[in-house]
N, C-alpha and C positions, 0 to 999 in steps of 0.2 A: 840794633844793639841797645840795651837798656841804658837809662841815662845812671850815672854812676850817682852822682847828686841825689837825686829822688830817691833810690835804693838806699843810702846810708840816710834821710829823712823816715824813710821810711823805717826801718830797724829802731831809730832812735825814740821817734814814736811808741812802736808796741812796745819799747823797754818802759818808756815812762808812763806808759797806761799800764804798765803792769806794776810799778813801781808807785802808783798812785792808789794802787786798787790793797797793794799790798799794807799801803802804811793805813787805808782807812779799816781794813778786817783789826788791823794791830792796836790802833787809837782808840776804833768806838765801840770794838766788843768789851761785852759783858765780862763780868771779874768771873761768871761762872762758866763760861765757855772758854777759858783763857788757856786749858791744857786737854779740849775734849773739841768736839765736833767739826773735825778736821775736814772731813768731805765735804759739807755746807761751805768753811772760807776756803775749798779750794773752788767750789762750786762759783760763789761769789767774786772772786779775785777773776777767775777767769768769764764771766760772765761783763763784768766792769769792761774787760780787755775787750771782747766780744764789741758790747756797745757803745763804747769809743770809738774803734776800728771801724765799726759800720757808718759811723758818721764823720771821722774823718775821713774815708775813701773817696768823699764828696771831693772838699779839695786837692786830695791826691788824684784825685781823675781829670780833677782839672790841666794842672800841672801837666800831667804827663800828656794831654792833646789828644788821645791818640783818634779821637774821631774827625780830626782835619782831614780832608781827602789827602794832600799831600803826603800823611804819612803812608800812601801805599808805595814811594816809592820815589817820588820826582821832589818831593821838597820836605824832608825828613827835622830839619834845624829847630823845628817847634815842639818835637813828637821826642815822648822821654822815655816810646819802645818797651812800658809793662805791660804788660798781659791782662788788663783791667778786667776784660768777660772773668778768665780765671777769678780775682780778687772779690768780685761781685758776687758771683755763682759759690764763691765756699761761703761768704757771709751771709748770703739766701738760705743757705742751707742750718749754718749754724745758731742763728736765729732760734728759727721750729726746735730744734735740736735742743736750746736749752730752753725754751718756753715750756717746749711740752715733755722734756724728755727729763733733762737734770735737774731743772730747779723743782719742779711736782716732788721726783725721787727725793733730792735732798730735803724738801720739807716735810715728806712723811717720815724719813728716818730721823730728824732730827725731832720732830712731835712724838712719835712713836716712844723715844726714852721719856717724855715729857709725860706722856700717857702709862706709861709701866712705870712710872716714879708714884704719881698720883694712884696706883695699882696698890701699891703694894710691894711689885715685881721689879724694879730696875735694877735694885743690889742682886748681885751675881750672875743678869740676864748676861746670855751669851750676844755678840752681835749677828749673829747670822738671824736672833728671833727679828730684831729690829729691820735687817732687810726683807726679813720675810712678811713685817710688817710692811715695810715699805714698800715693795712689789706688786702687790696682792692690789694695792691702791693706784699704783701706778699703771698698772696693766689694764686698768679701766680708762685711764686718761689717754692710754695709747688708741686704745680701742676707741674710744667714741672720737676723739680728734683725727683719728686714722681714717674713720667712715667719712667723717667732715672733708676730709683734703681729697679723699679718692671720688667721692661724688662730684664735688665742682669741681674739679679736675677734666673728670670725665665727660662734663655737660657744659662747662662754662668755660673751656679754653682757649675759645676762639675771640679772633681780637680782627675788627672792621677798619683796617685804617684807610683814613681819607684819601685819596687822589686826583689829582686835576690833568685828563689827558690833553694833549700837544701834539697835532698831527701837523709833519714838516712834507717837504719835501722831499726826494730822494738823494741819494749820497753824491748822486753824480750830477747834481746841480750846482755844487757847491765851487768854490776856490781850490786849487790843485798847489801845494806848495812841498818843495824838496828839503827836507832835516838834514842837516850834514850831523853823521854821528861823531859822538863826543868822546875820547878818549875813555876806554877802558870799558863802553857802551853806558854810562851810567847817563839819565834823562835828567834834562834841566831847563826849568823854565824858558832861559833865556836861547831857546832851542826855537819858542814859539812865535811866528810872526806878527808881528798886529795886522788887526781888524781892517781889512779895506772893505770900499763900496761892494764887493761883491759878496760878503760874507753878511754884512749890513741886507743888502737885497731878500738872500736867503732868509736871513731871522724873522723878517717883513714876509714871509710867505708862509708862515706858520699860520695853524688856526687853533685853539683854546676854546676847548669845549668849558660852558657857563657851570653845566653843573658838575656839582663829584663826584667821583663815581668811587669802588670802593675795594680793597684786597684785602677778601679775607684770609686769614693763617693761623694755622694750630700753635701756640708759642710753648716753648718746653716749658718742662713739671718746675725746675729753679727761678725762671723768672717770672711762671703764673703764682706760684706758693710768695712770691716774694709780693706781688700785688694784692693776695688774696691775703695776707699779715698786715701789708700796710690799710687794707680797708678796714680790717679791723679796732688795729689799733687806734686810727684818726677816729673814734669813737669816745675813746679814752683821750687822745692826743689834745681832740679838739676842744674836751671838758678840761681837761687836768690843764692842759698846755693855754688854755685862755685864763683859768683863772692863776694861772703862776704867773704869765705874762704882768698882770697889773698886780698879784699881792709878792711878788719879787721884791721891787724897789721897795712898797712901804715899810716889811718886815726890816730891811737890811736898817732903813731909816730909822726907822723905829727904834732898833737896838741901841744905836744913838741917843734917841732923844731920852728911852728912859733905861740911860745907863746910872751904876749905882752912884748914890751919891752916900754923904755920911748925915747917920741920922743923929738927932740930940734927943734925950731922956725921954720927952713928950711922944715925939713920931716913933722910940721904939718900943716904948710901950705898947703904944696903940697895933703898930702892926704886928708884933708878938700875940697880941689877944686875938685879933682878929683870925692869925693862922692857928690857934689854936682852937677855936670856936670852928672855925671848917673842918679840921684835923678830926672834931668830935664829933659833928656832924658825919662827917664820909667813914665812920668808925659806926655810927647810928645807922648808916645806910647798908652798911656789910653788913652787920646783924641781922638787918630786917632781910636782905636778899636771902643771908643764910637759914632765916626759919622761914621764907617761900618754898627755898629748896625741900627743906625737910618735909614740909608739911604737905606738898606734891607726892613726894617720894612714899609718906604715910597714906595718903588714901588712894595712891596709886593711881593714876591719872594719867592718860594717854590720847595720843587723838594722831590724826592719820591725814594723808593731804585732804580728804574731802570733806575732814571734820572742821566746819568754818569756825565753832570755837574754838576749836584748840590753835588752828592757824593765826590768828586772832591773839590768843596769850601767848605762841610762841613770838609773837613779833613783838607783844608788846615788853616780854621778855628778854627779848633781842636789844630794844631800842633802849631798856633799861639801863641794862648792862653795858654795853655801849655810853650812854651819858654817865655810869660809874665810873666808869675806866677812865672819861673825859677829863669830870672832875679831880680823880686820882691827878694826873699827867699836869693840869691848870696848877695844879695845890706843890705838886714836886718841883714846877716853874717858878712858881711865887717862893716858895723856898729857898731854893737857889738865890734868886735876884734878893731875897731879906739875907743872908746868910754875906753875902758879897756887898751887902751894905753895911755891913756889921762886924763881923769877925773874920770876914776873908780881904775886909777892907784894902787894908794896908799890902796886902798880895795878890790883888787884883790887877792885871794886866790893862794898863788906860788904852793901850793899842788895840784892843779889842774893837769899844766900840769905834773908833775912829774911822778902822778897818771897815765897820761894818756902816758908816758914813760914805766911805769914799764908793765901797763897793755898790751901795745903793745907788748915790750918783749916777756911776758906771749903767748899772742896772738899770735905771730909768731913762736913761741915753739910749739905750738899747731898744727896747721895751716901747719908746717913744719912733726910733726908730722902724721897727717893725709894724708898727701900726698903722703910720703912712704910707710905707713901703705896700703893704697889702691894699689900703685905698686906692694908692694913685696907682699902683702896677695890675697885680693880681686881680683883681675885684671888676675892673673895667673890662669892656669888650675888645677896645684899643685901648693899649696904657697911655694912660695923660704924661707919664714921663718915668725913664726905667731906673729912676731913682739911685737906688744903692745900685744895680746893677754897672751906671757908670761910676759909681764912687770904687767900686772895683777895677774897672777894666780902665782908670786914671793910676793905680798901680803898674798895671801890664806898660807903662810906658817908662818906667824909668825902676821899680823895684815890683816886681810880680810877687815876690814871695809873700810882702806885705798882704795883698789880695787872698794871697789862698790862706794866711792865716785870718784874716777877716771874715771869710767864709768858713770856719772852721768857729771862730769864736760866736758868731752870730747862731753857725749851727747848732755847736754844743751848749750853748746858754738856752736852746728851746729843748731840750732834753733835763735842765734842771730847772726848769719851768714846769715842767711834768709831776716832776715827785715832788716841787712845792704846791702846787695847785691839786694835787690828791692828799697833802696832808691838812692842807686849808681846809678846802671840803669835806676832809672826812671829820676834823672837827667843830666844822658851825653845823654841818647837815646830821651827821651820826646816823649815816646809812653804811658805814664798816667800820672797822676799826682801824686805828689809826698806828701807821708804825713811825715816827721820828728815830732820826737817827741822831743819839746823843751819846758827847763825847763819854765813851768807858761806861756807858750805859746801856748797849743796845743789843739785844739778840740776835743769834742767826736767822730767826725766823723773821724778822725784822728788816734783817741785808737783806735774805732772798724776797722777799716781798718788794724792795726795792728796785732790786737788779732786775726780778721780773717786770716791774712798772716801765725801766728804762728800756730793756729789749723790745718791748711791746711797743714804745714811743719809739724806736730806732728809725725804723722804715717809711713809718708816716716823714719823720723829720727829713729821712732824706730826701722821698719824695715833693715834698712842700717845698725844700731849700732849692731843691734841680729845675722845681716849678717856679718861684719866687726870683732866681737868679738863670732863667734860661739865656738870656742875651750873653751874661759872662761865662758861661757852663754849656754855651751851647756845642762843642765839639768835645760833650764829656761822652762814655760810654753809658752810664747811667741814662743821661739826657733821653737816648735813644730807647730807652729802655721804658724808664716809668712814663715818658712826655710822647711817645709814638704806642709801644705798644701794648701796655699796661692802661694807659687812657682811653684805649678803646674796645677794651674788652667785655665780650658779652654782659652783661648787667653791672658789675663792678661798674666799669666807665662811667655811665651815667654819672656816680657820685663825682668824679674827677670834671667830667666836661661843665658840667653845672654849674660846678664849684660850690657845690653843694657845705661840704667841710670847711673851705675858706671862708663863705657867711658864719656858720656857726659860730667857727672858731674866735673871728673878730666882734658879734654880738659878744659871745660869753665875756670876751676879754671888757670889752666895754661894759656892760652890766656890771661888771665885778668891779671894775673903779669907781662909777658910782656907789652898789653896795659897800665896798670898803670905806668911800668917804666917807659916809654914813656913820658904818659899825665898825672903826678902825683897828679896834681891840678884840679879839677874843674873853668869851665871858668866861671870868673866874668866881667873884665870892658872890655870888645866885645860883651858881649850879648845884653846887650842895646842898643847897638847905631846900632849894626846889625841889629835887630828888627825894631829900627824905621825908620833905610835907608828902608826894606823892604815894611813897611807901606805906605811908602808915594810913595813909587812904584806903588802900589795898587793903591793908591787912585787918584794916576796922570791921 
């Protein structure tokens, strides 16, 4: 019987991950989506649910036990009886579901009116044209990710797990002892004798073959697809999620150190000019992009993947635009923080940055945390010591609950590690574009860019937390899952046994501390006026 506890934790959970997902579509969308693109934030909201749920299942798996041998039957008191394979197996599935299914969908429908606006065509389009935009797009992405899943599938499902055989003696060597049965038949430890010299003799007669020897097994399509997401994503995990790990705390600090203060005559002159002078600048920079464009457009100009110049100005096109947008985004930052020095002074919230003091703290506790944790644990061949793992299971002896929310906070803080280390990166490197999510400023195409980043990061994290905390999580359903049979599957595994992603992840994280120390700021008033000495280079 299902433990009654964990069932109403659990309900109350998905109310507040939905209730969390709901207030952030409410808060940080755009003033222009405010009564339009309802599919995207249902898309969103439920995607949020989605990868929450995937990461906290971790320590709802824990809780509930149920890979104790005892829950088959003889010592149930630890075992809180859900259906964990079930809970696993639908968020395996939901995952692909929205990576490749909803959010693609929702971002071409939602681009699509974006595209028929810039047309010409969005006043009186019907929406069936927009799904039929959206479709047309989508059915490419089912198509090629479809071939993707059904080839390794078919070729790469096999998984070599270790084993060490044990050849005993026969049954009728052993100690002979009589069970009196226990009312009502129900089995109970205290049914079993202890250990005498003859059972002792027995175990003494065994022999333990040195080397391992190995079972292979076809593992089903839910838990290969869920292994073949998490290798993926730990790609991304391991980039985005190291450098968030170290620019987490500084950002949060940061906000702190350079919160607004009040400026006198001198200082707001000077910064008034100064944003005006970029304003002009990144206004010089449109111009010039705008007559590249036209002037492309006039002598018609085209080039093809093998054409190496045109690949060549389309990147350099690419990188342009990209460092415009930067600039833009730097200039609407420094705005803001003059604006809040100045005329929003007096109604500016001081709890802010405090907030965002204390929460740094926090964060580099964590952050500090995790980094040893992977040193002394994960990283070794024998862990030098299981670190958080007992700082956990020193819960299991007087408040458990504490523990599983600990694994829960430690899980979900490497998940928004993820979307801050892909917005870091995406603006000091400006190899994509960069989506923040800012309060009553953000588009849907922004959220789902988002949501997709975190589904994507879901699986890695869970599998990294089941790998980093197996000692406390060792009788989760999970455990058995990514740490036996997803570890050792045909070529996948290799990355897991390696630990191929755990170096990564922990160089990048370190490189990035250092880099930060260094360049602790993001560049603002050089990006414009670089940009447009560049342009007009161009265009000479």
């Amino acid at each position: 019987m299902a433990d009654v506890f964990l069932i109403i934790v659990t309900v109350v959970a998905f109310f507040i991950l939905l209730v969390v997902g709901l207030y952030l579509v409410v808060k940080f969308q755009h003033p222009d989506d405010k009564n339009d693109a309802y599919l995207p934030k249902l898309i969103v909201i439920l995607g949020f649910v989605t990868s929450g749920a995937t990461v906290l299942l971790l320590p709802l798996d824990k809780a509930n036990g149920e890979g104790y041998p005892g829950c088959d039957g003889y010592d149930t008191k630890l075992c809180g009886g859900i259906n964990m394979e079930l809970f696993w197996s639908i968020m395996y599935w939901m995952v692909p579901v929205f990576l490749f299914l909803l959010i693609p969908f929702s971002t071409f429908y939602y681009e699509a009116d974006d595209g028929m606006l810039m047309a010409g065509t969005s006043i009186g389009a019907k929406p069936n044209s927009r799904i039929k935009e959206a479709l047309k797009y989508e059915t490419f992405v089912v198509v090629i990710f479809g071939l993707i899943f059904a080839v390794t599938y078919l070729f790469l499902n096999e998984t070599a797990i270790p084993v060490r055989e044990v050849t005993g003696p026969s049954f009728s060597m052993g100690a002979t002892y009589t069970i009196t049965e226990n009312p009502g038949g129900v089995f109970s430890l205290a049914q079993l004798a202890p250990m005498g010299d003859q059972d002792i003799a027995v175990l003494q007669m065994n022999t333990v073959n040195e080397t391992l020897g190995t079972i292979n097994l076809n593992i089903n399509a839910s838990a290969f697809y869920a292994g073949l997401l998490a290798w993926l994503g730990w790609f991304f995990f391991a980039l985005f999620g190291g450098i968030g790990l170290a620019a987490m705390p500084l950002d949060l600090i940061l906000m702190f150190v350079h919160r607004p203060r009040h400026m006198d005559a001198v200082e707001f002159a000077e910064a008034q000019m100064s944003l005006r002078d970029r304003v002009n600048e990144l206004v010089d920079c449109g111009e010039l992009l705008k007559l590249e464009r036209e002037q492309r457009a006039q002598e018609g100009k085209r080039g093809g993947f093998f054409n190496k110049e045109a690949r060549k100005q389309a990147a350099e096109e690419k990188k342009t635009m990209l460092q415009f947008k930067q600039a833009v985004y730097l200039l609407e930052e420094d705005v803001e923080d003059f604006q809040n020095c100045t005329e929003n002074y007096n109604t500016y919230n001081p709890l802010i940055p405090i907030g965002g003091l204390i929460g740094g703290i926090c964060a580099f506790i964590i952050s500090f945390f995790w980094i040893l944790h992977i040193i002394l644990y994960m990283l070794p061949e024998t862990p030098v010591t299981p670190f958080l793992n007992d700082y956990f299971l020193w819960f299991d002896n007087w408040f458990p609950l504490f523990g599983v929310l600990s694994v829960a906070l430690f899980s979900f803080y490497l998940l928004m590690c993820a979307v801050k280390g892909c917005f870091k990166f995406g603006l000091r490197f400006l190899f994509f574009q960069v989506h923040p999510m800012k309060y009553n400023k953000t588009y849907m195409s922004s959220m789902l860019f988002n949501i997709g980043l975190i589904l994507l990061c879901a699986l890695p994290v869970v599998q990294f937390c089941s790998s980093a905390f197996r000692d406390y999580a060792r009788y989760t359903t999970i455990n058995q899952v990514f740490n036996v049979q997803i570890k050792y599957l045909k070529f996948f595994g290799w990355f897991w046994r390696e630990k191929v992603f755990e170096y990564a992840f922990i160089c990048i994280a370190l490189l990035t501390c250092i880099y930060l120390g260094c360049k602790p700021h993001d560049n603002s008033a050089s990006n414009s006026l670089n940009l447009r000495d560049r342009l007009k280079q161009r265009s000479a």
